[in-house]
TIPA-257011 format. One line per 3 residues: number of its first residue (from 1); their letters; for each residue x, y, z of N, C-alpha, C, O, CB. Coordinates in nm, 3 decimals, padded with zeros to 5 digits. Glycine has a CB too. Example, Ala and Ser with C-alpha at 12.3 -4.5 7.8 and 13.67 -1.06 7.14 Angstrom:
1 = as = 01.319,-00.569,00.780,01.230,-00.450,00.780,01.320,-00.330,00.780,01.424,-00.332,00.846,01.131,-00.447,00.905  01.285,-00.225,00.708,01.367,-00.106,00.714,01.290,00.003,00.787,01.341,00.114,00.804,01.408,-00.060,00.572
***
This chain:
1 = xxx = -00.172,01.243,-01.276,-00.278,01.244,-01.176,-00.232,01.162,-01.055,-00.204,01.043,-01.075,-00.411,01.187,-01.235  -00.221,01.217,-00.925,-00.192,01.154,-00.806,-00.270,01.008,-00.800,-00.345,00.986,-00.895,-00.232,01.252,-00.688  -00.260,00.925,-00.717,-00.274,00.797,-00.678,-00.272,00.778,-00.566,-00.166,00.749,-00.509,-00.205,00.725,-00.721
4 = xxx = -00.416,00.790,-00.490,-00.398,00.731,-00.354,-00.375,00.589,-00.365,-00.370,00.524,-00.469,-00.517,00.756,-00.264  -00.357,00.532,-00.208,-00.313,00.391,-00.191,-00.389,00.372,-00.016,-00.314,00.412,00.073,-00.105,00.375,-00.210  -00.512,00.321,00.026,-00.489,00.292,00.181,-00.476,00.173,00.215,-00.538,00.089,00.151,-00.585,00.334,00.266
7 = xxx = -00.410,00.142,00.301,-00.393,-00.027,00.392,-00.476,-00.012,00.498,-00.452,00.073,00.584,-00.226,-00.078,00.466  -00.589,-00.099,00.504,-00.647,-00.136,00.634,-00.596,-00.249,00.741,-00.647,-00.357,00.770,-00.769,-00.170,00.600  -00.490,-00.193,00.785,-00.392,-00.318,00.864,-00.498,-00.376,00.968,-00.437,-00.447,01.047,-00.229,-00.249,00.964
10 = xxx = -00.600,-00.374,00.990,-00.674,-00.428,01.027,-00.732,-00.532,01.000,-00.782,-00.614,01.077,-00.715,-00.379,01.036  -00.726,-00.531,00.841,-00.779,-00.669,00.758,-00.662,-00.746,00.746,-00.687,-00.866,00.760,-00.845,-00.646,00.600  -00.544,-00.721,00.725,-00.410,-00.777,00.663,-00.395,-00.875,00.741,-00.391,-00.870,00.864,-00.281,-00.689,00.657
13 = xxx = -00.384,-00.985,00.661,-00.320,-01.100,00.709,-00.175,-01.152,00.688,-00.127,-01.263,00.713,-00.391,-01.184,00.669  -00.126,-01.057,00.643,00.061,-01.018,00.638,00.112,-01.126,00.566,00.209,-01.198,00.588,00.158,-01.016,00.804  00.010,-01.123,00.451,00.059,-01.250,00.336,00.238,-01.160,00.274,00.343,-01.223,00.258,-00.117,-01.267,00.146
16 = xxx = 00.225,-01.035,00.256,00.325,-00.946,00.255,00.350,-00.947,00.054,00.455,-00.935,-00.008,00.473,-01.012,00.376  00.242,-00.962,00.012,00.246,-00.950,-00.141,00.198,-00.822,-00.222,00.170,-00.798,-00.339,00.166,-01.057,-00.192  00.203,-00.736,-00.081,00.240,-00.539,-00.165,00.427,-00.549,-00.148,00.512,-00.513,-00.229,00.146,-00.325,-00.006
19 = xxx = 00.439,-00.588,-00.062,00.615,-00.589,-00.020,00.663,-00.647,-00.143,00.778,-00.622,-00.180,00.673,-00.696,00.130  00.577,-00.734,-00.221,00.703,-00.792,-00.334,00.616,-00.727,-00.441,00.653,-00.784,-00.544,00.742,-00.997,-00.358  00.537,-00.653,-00.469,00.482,-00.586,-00.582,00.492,-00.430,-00.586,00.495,-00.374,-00.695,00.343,-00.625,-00.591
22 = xxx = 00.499,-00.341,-00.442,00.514,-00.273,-00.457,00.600,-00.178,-00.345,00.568,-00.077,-00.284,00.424,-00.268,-00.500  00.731,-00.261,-00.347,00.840,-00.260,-00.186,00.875,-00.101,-00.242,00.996,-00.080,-00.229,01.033,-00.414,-00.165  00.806,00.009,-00.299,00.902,00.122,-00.254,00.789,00.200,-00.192,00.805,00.298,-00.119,00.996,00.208,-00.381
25 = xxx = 00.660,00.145,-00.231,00.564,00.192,-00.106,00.496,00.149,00.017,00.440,00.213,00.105,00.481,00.221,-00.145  00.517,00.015,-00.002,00.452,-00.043,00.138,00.594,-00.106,00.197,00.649,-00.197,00.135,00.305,-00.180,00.114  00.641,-00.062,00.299,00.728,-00.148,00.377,00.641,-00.221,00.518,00.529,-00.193,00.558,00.862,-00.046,00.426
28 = xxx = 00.744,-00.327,00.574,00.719,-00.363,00.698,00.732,-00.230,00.845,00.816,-00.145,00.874,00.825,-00.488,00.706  00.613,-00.273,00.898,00.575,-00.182,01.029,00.569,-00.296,01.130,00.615,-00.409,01.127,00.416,-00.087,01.021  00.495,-00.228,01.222,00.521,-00.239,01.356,00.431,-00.408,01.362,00.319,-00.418,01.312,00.453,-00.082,01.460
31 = xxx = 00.485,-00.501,01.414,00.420,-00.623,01.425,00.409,-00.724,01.277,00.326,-00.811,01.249,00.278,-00.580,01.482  00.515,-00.680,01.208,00.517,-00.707,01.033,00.413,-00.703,00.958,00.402,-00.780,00.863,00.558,-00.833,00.991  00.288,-00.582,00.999,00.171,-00.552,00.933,00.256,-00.455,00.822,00.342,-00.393,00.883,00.042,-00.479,01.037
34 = xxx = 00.257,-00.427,00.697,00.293,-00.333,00.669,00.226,-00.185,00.615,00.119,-00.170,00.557,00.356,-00.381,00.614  00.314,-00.093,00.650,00.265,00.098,00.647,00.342,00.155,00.510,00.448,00.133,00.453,00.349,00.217,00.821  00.228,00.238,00.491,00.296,00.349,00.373,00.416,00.356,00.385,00.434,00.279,00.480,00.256,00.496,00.374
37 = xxx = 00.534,00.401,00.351,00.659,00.424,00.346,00.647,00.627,00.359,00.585,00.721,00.309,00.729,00.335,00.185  00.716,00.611,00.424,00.745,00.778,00.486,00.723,00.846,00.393,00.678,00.957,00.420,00.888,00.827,00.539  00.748,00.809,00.231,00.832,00.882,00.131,00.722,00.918,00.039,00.739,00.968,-00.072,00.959,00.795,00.059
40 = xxx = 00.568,00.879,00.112,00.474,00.823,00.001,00.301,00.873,00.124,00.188,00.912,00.096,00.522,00.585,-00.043  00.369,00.844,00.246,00.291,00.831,00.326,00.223,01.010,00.403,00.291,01.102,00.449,00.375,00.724,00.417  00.070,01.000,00.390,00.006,01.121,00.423,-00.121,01.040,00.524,-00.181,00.933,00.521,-00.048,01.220,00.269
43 = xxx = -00.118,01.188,00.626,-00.247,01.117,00.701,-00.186,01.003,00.787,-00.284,00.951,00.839,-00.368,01.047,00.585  -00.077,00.939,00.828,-00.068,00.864,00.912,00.033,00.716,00.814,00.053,00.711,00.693,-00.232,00.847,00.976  00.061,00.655,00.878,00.079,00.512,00.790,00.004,00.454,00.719,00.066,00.351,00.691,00.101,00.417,00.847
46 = xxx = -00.078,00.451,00.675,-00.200,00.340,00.697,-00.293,00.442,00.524,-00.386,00.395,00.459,-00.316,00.357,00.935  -00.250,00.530,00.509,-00.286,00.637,00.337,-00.158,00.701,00.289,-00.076,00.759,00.360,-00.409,00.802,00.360  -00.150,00.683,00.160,-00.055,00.805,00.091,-00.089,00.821,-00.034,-00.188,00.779,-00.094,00.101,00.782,00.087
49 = xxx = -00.003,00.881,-00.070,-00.036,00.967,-00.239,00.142,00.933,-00.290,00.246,00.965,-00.231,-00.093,01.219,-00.226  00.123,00.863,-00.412,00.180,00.808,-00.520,00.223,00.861,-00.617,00.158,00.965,-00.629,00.125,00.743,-00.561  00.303,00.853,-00.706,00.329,00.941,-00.843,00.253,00.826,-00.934,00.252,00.706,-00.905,00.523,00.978,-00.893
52 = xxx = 00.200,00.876,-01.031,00.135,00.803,-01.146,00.207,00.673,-01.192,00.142,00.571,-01.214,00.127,00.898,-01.267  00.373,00.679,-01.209,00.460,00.572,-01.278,00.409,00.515,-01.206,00.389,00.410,-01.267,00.604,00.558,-01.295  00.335,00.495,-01.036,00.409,00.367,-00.963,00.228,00.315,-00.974,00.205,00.222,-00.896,00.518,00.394,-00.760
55 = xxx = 00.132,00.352,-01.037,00.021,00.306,-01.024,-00.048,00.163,-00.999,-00.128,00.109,-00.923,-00.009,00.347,-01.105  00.083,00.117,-01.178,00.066,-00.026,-01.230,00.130,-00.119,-01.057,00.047,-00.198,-01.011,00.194,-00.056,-01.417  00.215,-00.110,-01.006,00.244,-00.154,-00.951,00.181,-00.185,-00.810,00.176,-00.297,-00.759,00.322,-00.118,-00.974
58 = xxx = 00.127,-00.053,-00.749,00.010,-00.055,-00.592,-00.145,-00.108,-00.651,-00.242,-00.126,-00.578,-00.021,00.155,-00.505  -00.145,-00.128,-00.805,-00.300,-00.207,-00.818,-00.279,-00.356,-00.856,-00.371,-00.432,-00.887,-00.406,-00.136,-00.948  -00.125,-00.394,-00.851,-00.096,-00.538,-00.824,-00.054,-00.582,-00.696,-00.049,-00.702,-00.669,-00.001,-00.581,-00.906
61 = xxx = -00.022,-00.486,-00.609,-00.041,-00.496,-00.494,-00.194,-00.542,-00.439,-00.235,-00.638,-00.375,00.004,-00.382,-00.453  -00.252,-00.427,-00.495,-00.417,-00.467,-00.449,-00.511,-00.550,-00.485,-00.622,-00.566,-00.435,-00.491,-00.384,-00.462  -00.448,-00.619,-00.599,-00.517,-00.729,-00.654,-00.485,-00.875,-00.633,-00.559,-00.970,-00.658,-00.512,-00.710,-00.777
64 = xxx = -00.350,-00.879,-00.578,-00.305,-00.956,-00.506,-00.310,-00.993,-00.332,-00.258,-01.095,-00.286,-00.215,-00.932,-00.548  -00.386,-00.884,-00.244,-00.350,-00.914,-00.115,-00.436,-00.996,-00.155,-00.489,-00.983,-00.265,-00.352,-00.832,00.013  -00.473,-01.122,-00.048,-00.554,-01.172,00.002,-00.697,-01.151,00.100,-00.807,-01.206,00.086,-00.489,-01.215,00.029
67 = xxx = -00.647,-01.038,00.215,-00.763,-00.981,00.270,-00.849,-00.903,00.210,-00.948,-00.864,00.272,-00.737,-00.923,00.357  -00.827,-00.869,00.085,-00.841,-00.701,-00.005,-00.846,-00.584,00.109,-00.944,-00.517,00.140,-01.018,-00.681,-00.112  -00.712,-00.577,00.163,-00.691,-00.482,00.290,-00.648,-00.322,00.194,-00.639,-00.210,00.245,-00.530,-00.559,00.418
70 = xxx = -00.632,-00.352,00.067,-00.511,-00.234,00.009,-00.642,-00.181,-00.096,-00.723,-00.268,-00.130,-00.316,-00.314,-00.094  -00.658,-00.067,-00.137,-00.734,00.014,-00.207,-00.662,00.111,-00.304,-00.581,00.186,-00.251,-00.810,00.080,-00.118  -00.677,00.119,-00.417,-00.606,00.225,-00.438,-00.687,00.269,-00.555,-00.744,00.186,-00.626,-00.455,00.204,-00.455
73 = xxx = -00.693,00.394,-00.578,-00.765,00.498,-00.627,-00.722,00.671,-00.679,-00.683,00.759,-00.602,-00.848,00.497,-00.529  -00.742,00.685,-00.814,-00.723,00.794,-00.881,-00.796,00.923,-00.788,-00.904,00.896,-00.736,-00.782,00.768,-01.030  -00.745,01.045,-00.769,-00.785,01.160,-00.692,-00.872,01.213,-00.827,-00.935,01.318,-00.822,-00.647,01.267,-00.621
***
C-alpha cells in the first residue's frame, strides 16, 4: 500500500531530523528547508508517494520533527 509523506516547509524549523531518519526521502532544498526528493516527490516538493519498506522510517521522521511540519499517511 503506497505511503504518502507531506512537509509543510512553512512550519519547519530545519531541526533537519527527517534528513537523519529518512535521507532517501527528504533532502535539503532551497534555503535548507527540506523537499521530497525527486525520486519520491508528486505534486510539487513539498508531497510524495513512498514504497511501503520505507514507511517505518518517514513516521520517525514525523514523530521526530519538532514543528510536526511532516505528515504521513496510508492512501
Amino acid at each position: 500500500m503506497p505511503v504518502r509523506v507531506r512537509i509543510d516547509r512553512s512550519k519547519c524549523v530545519v531541526a533537519h531530523f527527517c534528513l537523519f531518519y529518512a535521507p532517501t526521502v527528504f533532502i535539503p532544498g532551497d534555503g535548507g528547508k527540506p523537499v521530497v526528493s525527486a525520486e519520491y516527490a508528486a505534486n510539487g516538493v513539498e508531497e510524495g508517494v513512498v514504497p511501503d519498506d520505507l514507511y517505518e522510517q518517514v513516521k520517525e521522521a514525523e514523530r521526530h520533527c519538532p514543528s510536526r511540519a511532516i505528515r504521513v499517511y496510508r492512501e
